[in-house]
Backbone and ligand atoms as CSV (ligand in chain L), in Angstrom:
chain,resi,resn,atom,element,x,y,z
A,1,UNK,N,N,6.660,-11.673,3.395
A,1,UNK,CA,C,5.473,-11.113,4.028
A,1,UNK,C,C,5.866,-9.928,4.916
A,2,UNK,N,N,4.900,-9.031,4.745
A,2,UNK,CA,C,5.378,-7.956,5.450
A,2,UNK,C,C,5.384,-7.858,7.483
A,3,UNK,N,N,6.178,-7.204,7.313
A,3,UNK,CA,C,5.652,-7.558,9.205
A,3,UNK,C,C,5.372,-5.987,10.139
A,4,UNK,N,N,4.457,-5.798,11.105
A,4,UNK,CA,C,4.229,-4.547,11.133
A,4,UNK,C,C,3.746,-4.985,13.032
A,5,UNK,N,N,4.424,-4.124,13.798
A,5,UNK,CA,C,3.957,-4.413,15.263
A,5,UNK,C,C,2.524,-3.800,15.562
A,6,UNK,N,N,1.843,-4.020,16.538
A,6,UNK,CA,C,0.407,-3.600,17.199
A,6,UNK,C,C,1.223,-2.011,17.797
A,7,UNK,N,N,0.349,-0.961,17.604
A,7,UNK,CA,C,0.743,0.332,18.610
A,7,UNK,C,C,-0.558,0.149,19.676
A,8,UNK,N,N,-0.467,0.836,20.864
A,8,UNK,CA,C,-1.057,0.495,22.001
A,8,UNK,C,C,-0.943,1.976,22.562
A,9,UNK,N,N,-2.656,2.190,22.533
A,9,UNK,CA,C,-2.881,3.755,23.510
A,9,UNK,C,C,-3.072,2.872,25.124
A,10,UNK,N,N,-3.894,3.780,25.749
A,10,UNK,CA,C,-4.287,3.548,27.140
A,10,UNK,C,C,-4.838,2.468,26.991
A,11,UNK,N,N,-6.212,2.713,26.436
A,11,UNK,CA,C,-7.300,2.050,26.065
A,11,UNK,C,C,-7.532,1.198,24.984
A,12,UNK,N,N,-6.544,1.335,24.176
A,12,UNK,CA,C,-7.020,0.434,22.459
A,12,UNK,C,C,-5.484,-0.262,21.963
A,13,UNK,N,N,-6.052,-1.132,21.095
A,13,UNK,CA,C,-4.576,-1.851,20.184
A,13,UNK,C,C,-4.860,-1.319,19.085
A,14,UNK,N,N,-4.455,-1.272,18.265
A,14,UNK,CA,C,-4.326,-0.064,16.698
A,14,UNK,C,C,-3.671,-1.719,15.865
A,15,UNK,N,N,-4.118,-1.826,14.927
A,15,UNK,CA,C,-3.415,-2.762,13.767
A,15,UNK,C,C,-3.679,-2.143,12.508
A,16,UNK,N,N,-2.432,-1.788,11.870
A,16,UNK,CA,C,-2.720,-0.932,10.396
A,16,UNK,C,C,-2.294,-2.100,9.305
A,17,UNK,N,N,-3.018,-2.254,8.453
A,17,UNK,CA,C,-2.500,-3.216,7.161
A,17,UNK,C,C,-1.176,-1.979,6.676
A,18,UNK,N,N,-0.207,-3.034,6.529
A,18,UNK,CA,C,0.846,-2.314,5.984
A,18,UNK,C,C,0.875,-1.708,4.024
A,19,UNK,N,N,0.012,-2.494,3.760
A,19,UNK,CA,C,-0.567,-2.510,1.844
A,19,UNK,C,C,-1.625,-1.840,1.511
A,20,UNK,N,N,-2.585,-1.277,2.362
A,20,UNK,CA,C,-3.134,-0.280,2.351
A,20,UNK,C,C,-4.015,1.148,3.244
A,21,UNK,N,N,-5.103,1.513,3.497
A,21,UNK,CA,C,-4.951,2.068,4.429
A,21,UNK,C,C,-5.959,1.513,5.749
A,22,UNK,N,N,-6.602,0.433,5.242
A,22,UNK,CA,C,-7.129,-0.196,6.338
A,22,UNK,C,C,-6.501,-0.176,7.298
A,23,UNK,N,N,-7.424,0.119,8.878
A,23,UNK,CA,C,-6.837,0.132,10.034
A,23,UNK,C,C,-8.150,-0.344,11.010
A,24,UNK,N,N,-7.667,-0.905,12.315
A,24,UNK,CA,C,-8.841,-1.496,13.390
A,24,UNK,C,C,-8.387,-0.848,14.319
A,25,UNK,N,N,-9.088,-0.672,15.389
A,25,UNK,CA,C,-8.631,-1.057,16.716
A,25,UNK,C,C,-9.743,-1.664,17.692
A,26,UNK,N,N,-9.030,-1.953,18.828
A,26,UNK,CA,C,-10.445,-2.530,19.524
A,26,UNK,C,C,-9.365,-2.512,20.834
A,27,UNK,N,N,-10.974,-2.282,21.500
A,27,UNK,CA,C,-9.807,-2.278,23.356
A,27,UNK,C,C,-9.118,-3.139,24.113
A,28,UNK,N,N,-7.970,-2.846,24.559
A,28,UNK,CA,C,-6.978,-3.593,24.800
A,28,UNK,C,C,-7.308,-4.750,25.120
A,29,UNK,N,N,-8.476,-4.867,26.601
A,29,UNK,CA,C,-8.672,-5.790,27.263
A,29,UNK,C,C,-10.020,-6.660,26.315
A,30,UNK,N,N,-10.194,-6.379,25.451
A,30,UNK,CA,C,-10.878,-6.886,24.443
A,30,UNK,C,C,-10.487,-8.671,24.120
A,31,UNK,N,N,-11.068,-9.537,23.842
A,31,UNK,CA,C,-10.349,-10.546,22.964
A,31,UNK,C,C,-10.140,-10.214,21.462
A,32,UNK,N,N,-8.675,-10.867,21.215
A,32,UNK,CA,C,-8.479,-10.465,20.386
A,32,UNK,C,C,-9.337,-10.564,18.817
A,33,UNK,N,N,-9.670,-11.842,19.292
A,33,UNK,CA,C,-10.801,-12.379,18.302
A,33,UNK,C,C,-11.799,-11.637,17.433
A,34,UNK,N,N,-11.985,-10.091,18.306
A,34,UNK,CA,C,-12.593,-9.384,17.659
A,34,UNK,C,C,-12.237,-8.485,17.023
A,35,UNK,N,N,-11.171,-8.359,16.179
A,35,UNK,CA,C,-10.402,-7.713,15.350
A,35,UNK,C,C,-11.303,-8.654,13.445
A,36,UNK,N,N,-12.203,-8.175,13.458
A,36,UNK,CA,C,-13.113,-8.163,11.981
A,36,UNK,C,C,-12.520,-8.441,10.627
A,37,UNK,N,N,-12.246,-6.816,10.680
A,37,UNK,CA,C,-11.881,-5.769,8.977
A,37,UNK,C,C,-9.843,-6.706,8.955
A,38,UNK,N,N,-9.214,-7.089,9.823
A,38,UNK,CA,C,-8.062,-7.468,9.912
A,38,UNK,C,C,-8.303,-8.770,10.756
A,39,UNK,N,N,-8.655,-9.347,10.187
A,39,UNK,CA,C,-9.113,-10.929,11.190
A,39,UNK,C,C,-7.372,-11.540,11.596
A,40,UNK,N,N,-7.458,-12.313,12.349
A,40,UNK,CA,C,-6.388,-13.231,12.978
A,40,UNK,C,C,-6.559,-14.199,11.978
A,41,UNK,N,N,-5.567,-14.810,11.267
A,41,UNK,CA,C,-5.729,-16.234,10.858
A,41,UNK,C,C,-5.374,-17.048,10.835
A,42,UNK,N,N,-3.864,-16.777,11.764
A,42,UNK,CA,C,-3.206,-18.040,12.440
A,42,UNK,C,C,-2.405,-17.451,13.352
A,43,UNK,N,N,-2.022,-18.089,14.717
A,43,UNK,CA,C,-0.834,-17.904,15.400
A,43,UNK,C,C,0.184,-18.481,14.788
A,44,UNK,N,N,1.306,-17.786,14.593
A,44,UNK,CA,C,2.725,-18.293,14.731
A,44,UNK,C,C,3.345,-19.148,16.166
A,45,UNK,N,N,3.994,-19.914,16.057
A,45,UNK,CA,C,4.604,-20.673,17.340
A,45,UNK,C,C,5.083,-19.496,17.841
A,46,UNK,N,N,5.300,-19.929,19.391
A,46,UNK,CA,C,5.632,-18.949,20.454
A,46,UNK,C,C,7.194,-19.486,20.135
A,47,UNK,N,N,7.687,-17.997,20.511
A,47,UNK,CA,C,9.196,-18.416,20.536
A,47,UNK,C,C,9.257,-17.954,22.450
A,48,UNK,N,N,10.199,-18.471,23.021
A,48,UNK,CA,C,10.439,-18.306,24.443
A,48,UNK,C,C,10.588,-16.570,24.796
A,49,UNK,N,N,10.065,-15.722,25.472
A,49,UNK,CA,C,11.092,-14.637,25.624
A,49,UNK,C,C,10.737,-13.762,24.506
A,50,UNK,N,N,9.714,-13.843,23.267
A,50,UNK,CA,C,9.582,-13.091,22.318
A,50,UNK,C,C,7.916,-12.672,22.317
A,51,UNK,N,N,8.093,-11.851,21.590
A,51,UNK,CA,C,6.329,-11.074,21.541
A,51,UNK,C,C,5.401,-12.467,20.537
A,52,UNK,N,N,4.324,-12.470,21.079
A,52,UNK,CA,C,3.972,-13.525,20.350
A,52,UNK,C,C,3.590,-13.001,18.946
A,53,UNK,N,N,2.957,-14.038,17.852
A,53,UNK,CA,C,2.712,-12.969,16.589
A,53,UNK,C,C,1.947,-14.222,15.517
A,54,UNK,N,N,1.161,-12.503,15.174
A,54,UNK,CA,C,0.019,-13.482,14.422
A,54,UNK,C,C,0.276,-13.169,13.042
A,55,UNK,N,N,-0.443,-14.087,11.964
A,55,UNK,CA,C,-0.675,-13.662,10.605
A,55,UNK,C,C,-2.381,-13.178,10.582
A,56,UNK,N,N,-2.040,-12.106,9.861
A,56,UNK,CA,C,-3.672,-11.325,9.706
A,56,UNK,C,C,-3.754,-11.295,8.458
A,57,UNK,N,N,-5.236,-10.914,8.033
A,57,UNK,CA,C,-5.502,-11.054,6.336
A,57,UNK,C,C,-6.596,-9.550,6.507
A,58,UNK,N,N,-6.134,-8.721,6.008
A,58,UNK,CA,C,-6.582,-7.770,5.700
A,58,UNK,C,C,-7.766,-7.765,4.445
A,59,UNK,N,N,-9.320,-7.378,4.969
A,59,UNK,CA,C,-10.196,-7.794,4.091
A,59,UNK,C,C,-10.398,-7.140,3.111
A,60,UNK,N,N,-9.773,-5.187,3.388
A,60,UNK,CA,C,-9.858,-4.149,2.076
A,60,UNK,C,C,-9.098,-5.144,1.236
A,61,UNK,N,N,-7.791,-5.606,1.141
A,61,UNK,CA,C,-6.639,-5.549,-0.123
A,61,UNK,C,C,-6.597,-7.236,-0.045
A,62,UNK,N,N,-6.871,-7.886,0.732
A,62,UNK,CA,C,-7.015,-9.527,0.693
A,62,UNK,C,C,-5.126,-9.560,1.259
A,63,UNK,N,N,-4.704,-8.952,1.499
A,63,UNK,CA,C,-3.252,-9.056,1.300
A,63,UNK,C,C,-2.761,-9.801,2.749
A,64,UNK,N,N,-2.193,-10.642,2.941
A,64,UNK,CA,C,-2.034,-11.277,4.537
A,64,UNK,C,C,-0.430,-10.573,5.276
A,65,UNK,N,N,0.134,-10.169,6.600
A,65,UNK,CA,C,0.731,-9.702,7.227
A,65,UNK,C,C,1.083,-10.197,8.438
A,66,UNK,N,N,2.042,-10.111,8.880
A,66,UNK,CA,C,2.532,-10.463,10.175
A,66,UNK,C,C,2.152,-9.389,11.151
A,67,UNK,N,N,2.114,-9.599,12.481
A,67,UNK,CA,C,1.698,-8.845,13.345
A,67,UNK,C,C,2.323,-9.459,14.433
A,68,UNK,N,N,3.628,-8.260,15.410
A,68,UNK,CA,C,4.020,-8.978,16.098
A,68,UNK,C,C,3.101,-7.852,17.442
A,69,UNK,N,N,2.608,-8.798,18.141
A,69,UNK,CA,C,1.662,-7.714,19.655
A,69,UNK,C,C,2.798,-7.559,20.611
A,70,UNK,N,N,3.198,-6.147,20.080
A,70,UNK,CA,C,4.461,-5.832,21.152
A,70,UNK,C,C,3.614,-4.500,22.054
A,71,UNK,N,N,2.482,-5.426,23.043
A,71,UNK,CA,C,1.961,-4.166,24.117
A,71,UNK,C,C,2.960,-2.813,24.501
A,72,UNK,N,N,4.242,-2.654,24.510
A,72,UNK,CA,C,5.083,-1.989,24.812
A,72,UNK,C,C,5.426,-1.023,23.808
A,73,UNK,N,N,4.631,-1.573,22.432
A,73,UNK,CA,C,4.663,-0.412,21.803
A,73,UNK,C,C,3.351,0.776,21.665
A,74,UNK,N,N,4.042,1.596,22.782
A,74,UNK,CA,C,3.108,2.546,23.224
A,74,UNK,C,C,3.308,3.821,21.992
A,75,UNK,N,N,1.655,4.186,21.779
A,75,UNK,CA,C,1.771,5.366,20.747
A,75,UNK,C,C,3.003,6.799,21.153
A,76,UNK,N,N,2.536,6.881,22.528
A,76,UNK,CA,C,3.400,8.335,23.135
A,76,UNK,C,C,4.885,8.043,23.135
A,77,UNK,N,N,5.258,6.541,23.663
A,77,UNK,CA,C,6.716,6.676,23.689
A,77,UNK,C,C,6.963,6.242,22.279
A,78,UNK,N,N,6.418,5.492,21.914
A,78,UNK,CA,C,7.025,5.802,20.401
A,78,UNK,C,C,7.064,6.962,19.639
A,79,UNK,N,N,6.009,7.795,20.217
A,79,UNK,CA,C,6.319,9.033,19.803
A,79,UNK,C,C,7.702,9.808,20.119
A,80,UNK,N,N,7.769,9.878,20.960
A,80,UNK,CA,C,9.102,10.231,21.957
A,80,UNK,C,C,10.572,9.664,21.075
A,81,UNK,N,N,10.301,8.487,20.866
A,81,UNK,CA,C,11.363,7.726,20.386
A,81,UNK,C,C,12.082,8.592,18.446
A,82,UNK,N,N,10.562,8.531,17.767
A,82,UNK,CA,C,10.893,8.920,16.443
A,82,UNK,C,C,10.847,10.047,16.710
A,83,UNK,N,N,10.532,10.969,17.894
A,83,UNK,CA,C,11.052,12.491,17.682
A,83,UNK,C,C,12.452,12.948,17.988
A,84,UNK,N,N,13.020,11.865,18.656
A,84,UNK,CA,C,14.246,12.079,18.514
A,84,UNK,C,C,15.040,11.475,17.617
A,85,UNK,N,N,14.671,10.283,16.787
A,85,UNK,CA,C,14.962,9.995,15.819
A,85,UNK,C,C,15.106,10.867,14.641
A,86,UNK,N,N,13.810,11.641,14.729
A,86,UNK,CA,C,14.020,12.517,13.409
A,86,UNK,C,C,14.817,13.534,13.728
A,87,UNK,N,N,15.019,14.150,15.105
A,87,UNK,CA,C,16.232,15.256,15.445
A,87,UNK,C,C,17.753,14.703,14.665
A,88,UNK,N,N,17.589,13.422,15.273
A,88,UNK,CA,C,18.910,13.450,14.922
A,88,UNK,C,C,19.534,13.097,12.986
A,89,UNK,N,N,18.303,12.674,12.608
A,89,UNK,CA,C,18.284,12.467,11.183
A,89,UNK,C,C,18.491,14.542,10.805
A,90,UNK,N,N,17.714,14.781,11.164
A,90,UNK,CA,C,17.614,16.345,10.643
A,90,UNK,C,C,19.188,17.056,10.522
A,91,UNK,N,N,19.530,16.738,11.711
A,91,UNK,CA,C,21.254,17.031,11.837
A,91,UNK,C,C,21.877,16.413,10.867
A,92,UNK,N,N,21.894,15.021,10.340
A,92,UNK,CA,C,23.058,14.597,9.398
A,92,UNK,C,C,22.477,15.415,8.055
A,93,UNK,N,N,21.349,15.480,7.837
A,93,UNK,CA,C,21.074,16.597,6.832
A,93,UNK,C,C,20.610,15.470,5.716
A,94,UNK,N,N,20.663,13.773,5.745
A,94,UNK,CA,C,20.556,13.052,4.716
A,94,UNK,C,C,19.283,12.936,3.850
A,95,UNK,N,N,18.252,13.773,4.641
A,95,UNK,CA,C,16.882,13.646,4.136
A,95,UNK,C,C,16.682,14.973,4.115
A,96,UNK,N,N,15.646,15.612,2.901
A,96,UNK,CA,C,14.747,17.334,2.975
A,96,UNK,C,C,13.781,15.922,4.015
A,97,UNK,N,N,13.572,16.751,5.049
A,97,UNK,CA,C,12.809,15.861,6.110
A,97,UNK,C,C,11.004,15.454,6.055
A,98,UNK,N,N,10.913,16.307,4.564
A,98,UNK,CA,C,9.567,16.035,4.394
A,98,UNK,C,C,9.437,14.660,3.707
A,99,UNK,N,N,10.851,14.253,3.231
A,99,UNK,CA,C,10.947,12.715,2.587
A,99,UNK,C,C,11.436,11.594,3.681
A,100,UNK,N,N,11.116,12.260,4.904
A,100,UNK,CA,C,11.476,11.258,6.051
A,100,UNK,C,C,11.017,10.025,6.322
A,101,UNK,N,N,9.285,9.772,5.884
A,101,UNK,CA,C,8.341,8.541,5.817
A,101,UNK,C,C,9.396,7.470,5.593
A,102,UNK,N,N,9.742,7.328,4.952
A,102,UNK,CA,C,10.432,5.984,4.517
A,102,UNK,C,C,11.695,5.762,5.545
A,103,UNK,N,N,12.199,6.377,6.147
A,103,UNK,CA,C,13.364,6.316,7.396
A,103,UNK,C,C,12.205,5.938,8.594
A,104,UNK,N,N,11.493,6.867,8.936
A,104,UNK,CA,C,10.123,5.827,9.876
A,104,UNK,C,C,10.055,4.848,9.722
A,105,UNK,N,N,9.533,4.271,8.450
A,105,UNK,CA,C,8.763,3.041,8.264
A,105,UNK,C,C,9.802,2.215,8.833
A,106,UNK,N,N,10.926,2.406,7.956
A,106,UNK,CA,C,12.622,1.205,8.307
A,106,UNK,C,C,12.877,1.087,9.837
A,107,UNK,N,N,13.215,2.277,10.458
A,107,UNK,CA,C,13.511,2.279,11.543
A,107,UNK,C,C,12.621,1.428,12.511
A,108,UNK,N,N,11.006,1.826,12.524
A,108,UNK,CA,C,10.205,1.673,13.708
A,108,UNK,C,C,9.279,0.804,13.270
A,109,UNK,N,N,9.293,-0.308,12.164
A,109,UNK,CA,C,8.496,-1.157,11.853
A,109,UNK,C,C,6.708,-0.835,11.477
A,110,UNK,N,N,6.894,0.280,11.070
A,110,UNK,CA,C,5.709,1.036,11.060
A,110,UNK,C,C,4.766,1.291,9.738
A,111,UNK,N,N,3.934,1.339,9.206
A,111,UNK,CA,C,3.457,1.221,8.344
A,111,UNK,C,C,3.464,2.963,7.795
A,112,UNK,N,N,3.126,2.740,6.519
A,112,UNK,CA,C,3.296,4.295,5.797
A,112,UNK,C,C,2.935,5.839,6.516
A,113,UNK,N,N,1.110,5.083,6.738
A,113,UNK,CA,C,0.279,5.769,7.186
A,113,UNK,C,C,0.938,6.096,8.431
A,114,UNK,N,N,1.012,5.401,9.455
A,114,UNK,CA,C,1.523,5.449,10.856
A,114,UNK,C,C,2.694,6.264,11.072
A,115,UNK,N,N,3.866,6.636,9.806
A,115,UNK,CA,C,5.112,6.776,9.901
A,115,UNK,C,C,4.789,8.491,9.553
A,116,UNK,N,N,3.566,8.914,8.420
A,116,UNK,CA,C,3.184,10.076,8.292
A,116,UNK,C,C,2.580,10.396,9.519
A,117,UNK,N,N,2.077,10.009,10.148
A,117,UNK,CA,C,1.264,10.622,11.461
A,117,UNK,C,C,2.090,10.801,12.434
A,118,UNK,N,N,3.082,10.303,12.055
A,118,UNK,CA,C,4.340,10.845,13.122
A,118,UNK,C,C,5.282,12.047,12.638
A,119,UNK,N,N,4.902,11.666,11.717
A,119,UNK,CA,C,6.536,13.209,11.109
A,119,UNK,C,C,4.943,14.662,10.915
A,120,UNK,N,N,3.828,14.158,11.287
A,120,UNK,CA,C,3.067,15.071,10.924
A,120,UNK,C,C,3.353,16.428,12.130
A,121,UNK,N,N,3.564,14.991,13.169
A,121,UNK,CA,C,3.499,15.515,14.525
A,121,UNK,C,C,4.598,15.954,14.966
A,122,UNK,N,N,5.445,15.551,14.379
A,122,UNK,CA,C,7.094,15.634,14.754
A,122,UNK,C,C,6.923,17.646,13.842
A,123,UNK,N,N,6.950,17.479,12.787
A,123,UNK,CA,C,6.794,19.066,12.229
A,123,UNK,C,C,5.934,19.958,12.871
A,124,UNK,N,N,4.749,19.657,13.576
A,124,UNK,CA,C,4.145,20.846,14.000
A,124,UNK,C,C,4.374,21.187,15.490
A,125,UNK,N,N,5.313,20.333,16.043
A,125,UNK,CA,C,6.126,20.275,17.272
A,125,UNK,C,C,7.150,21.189,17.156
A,126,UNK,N,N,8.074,21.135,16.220
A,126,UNK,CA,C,9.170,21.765,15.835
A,126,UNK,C,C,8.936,23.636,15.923
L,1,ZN,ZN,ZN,-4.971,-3.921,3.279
């Protein structure tokens, strides 16, 4: 099963199905319960010390996913994070960097979509 963390603006939690391009969000201080189009459909046991994490069932593709709610994964510093990630990928030269998506996804647990919206941003930064 695939596993894909929550990103977190100011105001909202973001959950992207990793299988297609369905995406929710709803505000932070929201219950979670109201996540619809990506319903909750079970908690996983709490592990001590770890992000807690749910299984979701995505209603576009029926396809079910892990979701670990790591609040700390903030959109900006994760931004921050894969822009220097991709600096330093750019230097070893191992990718034409427009085929970078797939080094995102691996690296930052990130779904396709999510991993393009970063190298979108990462290139028009540059
Ligand atoms: Zn889906």
């Amino acid at each position: 099963m695939k596993e894909i963390k929550i990103i977190t603006t100011t105001d909202d939690v973001l959950i992207q199905c990793p299988n297609c391009k369905e995406w929710e969000e709803a505000g932070i201080d929201e219950p979670r319960k109201r996540f619809v189009h990506i319903p909750i459909i079970e908690w996983l046991e709490d592990k001590k010390d770890r992000n807690e994490k749910s299984i979701n069932e995505c209603s576009e593709c029926k396809e079910k996913f892990k979701v670990e709610w790591d609040y700390t994964n903030d959109l900006e510093k994760l931004e921050n994070k894969v822009f220097d990630f991709l600096d330093n990928l750019r230097d070893t030269a191992i990718t034409n960097m427009l085929g970078a998506t797939p080094y995102i996804e691996k690296e930052f647990n990130v779904t396709k979509e999510t991993a393009k919206i970063l190298l979108v941003s990462w290139i028009k930064k540059a």
